[in-house]
N, C-alpha and C positions, 0 to 999 in steps of 0.2 A: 537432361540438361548437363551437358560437361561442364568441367571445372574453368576453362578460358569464361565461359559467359556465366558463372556466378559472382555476387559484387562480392569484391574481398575484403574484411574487416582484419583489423591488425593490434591488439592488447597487447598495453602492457600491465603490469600488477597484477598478473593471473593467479597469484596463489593467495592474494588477497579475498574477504571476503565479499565482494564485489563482482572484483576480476571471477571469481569461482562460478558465481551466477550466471555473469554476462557469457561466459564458455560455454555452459552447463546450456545455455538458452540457445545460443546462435551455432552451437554443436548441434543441435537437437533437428535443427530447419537442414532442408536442402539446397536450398537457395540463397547460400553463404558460402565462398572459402575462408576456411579460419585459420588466422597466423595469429601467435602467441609470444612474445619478446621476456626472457626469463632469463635470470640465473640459475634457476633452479632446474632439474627435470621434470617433465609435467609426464601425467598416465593420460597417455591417448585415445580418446573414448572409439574406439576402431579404426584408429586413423583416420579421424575426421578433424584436424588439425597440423599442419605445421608448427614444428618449436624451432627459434632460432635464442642463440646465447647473446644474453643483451644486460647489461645492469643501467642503474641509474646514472646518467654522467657520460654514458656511452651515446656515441652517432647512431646515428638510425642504418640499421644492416644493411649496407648495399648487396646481400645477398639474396636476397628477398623478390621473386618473382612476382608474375603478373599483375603487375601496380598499371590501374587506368583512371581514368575518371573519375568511376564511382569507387574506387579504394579507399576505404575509411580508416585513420588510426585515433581509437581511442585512450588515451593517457589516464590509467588511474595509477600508476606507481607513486609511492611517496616513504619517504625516509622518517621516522621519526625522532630517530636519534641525532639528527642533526639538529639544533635549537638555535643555530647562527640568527637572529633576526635584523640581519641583514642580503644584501643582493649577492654575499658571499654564500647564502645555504644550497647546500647541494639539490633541494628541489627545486628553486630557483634556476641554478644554473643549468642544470640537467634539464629542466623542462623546454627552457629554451632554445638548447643544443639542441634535442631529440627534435622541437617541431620542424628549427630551420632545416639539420639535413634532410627531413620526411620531404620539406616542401624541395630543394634540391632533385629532390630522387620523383620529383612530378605526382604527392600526395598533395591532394586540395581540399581533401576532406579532413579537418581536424577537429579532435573532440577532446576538451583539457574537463577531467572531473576536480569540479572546485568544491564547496560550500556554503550554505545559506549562513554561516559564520563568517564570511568573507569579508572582512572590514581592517581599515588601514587603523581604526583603534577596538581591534580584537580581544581579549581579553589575555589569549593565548598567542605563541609563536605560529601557528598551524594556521590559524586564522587569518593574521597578517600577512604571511608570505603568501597563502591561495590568494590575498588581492592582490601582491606586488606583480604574481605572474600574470594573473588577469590583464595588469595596466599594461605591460610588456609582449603580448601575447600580439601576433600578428591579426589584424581586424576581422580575418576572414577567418580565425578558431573559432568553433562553438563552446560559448564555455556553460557547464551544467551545475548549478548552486544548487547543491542535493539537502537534502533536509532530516532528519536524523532518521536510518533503516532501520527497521525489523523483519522476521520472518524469518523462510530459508531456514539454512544452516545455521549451528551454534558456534559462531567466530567472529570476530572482531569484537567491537564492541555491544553487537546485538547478543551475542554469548554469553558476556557477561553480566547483561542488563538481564536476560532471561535465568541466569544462574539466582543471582541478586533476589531474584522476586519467588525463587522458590520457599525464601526466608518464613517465617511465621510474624518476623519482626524485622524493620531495615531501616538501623539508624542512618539519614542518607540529607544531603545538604542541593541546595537548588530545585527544591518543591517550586516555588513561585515561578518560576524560570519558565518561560514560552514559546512550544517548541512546533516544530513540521512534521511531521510525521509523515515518511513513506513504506509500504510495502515494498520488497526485495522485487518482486515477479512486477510490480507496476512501474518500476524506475526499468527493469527491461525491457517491457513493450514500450516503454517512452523511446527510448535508445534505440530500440528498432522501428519503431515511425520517424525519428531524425533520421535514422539511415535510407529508409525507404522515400523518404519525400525528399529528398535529395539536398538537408539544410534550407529548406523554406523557414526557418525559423529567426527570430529576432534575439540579439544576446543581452545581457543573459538570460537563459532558460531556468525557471526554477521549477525546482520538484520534490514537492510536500503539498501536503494538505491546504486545502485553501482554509479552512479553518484551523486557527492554529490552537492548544490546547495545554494544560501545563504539565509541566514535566510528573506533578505528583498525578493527575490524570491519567497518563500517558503509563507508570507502572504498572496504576490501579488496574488499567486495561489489561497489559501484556499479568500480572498474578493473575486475575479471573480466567481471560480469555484463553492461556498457554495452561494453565495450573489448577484451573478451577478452585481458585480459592481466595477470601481476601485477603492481604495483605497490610498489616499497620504501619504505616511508616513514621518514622519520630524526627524530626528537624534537627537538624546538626547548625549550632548559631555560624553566624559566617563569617565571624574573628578566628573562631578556631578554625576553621578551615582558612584561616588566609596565614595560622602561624603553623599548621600543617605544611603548606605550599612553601615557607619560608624554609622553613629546615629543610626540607627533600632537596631546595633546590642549591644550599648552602653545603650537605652532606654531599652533593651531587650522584646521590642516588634517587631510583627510582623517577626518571625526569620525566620520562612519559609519561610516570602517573601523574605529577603534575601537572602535565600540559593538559591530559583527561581531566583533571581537575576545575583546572581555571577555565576550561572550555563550557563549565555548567554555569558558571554562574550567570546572572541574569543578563540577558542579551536583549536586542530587539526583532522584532517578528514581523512578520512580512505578508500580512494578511491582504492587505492592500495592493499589494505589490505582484502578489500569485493571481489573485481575483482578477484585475485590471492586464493581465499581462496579453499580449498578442496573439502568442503561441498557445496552438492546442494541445494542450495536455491533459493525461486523464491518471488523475489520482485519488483512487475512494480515503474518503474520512475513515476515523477512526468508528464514528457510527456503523458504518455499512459491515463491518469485521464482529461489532457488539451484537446487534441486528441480526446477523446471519445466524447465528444459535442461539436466538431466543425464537422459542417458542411459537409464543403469544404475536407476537413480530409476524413471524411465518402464515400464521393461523389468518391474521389479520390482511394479509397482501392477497392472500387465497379467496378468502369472502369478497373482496372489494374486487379481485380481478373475476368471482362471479356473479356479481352484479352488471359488471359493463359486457361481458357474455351474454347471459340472460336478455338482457335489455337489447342489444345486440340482435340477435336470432330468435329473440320471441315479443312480437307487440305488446303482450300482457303481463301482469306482474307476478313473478315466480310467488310460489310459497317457500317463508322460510326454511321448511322441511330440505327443497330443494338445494338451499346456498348448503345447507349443513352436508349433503351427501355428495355435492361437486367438491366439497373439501375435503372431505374422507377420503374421496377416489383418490383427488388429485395428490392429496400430501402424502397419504401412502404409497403411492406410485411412485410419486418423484423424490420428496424425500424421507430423509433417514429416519426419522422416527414418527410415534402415532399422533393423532388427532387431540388438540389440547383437553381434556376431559369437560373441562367448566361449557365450553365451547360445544361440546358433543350434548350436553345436558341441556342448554339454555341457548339455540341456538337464534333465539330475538333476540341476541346482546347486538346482531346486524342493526339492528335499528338504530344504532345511535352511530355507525360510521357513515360519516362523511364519503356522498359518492365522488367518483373520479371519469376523468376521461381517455386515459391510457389504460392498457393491456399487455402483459405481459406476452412476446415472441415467442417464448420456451413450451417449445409440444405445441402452439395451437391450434393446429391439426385436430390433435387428438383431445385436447381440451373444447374446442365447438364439438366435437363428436360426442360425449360426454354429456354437455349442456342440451342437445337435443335429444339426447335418449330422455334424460330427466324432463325435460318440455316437453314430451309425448304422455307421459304418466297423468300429467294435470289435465286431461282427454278421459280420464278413465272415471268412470264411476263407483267410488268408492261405498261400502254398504253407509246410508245417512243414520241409520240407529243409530249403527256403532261410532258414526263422529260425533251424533249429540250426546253420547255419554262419555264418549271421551272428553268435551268441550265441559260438559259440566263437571269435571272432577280435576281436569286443569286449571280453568278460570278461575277460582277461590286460590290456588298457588300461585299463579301467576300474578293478581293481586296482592296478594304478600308479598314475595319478592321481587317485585316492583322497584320498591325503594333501592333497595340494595344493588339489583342492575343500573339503575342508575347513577350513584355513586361509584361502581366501579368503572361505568361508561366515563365518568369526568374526571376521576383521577388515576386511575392506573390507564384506561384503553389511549384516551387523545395523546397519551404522553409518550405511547412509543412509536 
């Protein structure tokens, strides 16, 4: 594919941590030209990039080749030191310059990165002005209300949310506060399915979790999940953080920490609004990130996708022996570590999940291949002495713990 017929995407705010991603991502593809709009110098991942010299406030480069149709310019630059909250702030104004010359120079794809904060009584200046641009923004921008990142790199604010939780203790104010949560790499593939579907999309686009969850949750997560460990967090009352907010902005220093500030406090959330919305978006919960290294979790998705196997490719019903040894194969095959021990010991705790009717895509190939070697064994004739004495010196244990499988079946197994 030469470079005339790849679509050309065109960033600004590259050195941001966003802008880093979104390069890092659509650098990565071949089926992209990438242009880059920067004050700054950028390192060229092999020349797989154009950089042209552009700041905030500036026209759109008429320097800038092959712009067609599908040329897309995404806008994430933003100033923070400008606090004008009004149509005088230079994100404002700049936002508006940049799209009008883009649209001049025959760009019809526009992508303005706004926030799920976006509201005309925001809490913060940052908040406000992303809706003044919205209302102002030619009909045919896509605008993207992103909902607070993690992941990736340690920069911007995900940097310091991840520094924060290294703490043992983190006196810290807006627990209550309810928030979106997106992955860094899933606000990417969003980005490049609007590109690739050519804007079939309806505005605004939001992108967060559809369940939303609270900010002191949301730590709790990123300590375990990043740090393995917990974290105690202590409530900061929220007079004092509003006579915090007064002095910084009186000294007029530190004003971004401010604006950071007043941007946690309790806001409204948009659970309804992401659920119901038109556009296909695909954003895992914060579950599916908890879920993925637990164990027991794993152990659990394994059995139940060899039951619909089993059932599947054999009329008759497996012995438990069997789910226990398609999991052994399969978890050590595929993933990183062994076979839950409780699970390898007592492996009727099957008995009490709930069957299913999906199956997991991943290998299954080699996952039915697997299930019918084991569905050949139940063919074989095993010595019957030796099972009735193995029957008689399990069945008195199995009877005792009985009880105990079953309590752990109702309270720890259905709950994850």
């Amino acid at each position: 594919m030469d470079k005339i017929s790849k679509r050309h995407i065109i960033i600004t705010g590259s050195n941001g941590y966003i802008g880093k991603a979104l390069v890092n991502f659509f650098a990565k593809q071949n089926s992209f030209q990438l242009s880059i709009l920067s004050s700054r110098s950028e390192k060229n991942l092999n020349h797989k990039f154009s950089s042209y010299d552009w700041k905030l406030g500036d026209s759109f480069p008429k320097t800038i080749n092959n712009i067609d149709k599908n040329t897309t310019l995404i806008h994430l630059a933003h100033d923070w030191n400008d606090l004008n909250d009004n149509k005088l702030n230079l994100n404002y104004t700049g936002t508006l310059k940049l799209f009008r010359t883009a649209k001049n120079s025959n760009i019809k794809n526009l992508i303005f990165s706004s926030s799920i904060s976006s509201s005309p009584k925001a809490h913060n200046v940052y908040g406000r002005i992303k809706n003044m641009i919205e209302k102002d923004l030619d009909e045919k921008a896509l605008i993207l209300r992103i909902g607070v990142i993690y992941g990736g790199t340690d920069e911007g604010q995900w940097g310091i949310i991840k520094k924060l939780t290294k703490l043992p203790i983190l006196p810290i104010f807006g627990l209550s506060n309810r928030i979106h949560a997106i992955h860094i790499s899933d606000l990417c593939f969003n980005v490049n399915n609007i590109v690739l579907n050519n804007f079939e999309f309806q505005n605004p686009i939001y992108l967060g979790s559809s369940k939303s969850v609270t900010f002191k949750s949301f730590l709790k997560f990123v300590s375990v999940f990043y740090h393995k460990k917990n974290i105690l967090l202590l409530p900061i009352p929220q007079i004092l953080i509003s006579v915090i907010v007064k002095c910084l902005e009186k000294l007029k220093i530190f004003q971004f920490l401010s604006e950071r500030i007043k941007g946690l406090q309790k806001s409204k959330y948009y659970d309804k609004e992401i659920t119901s919305q038109d556009n296909e978006v695909f954003v895992k919960d914060l579950d599916y990130f908890i879920n993925k290294k637990n164990k027991l979790h794993l152990v659990k998705q394994s059995l139940i996708e060899a039951n619909v196997l089993f059932r599947y490719l054999n009329l008759r019903k497996p012995n438990f022996s069997h789910y226990k040894l398609y999991s052994k194969k399969t978890m050590n095959k595929y993933k990183p570590y062994k076979f839950f021990y409780l699970l390898t010991c007592f492996p009727s705790l099957f008995k009490f999940i709930d069957p299913i009717n999906k199956i997991s895509s991943e290998n299954i190939n080699e996952k039915c291949f697997i299930v019918m070697l084991l569905t050949e064994t139940q063919d074989i004739q095993n010595n019957k002495i030796k099972n009735l004495f193995k029957l008689m010196f399990t069945l008195p244990i199995e009877i005792l713990i009985f009880p105990f499988r079953f309590l752990f079946s109702m309270f720890v197994w259905r709950k994850i």
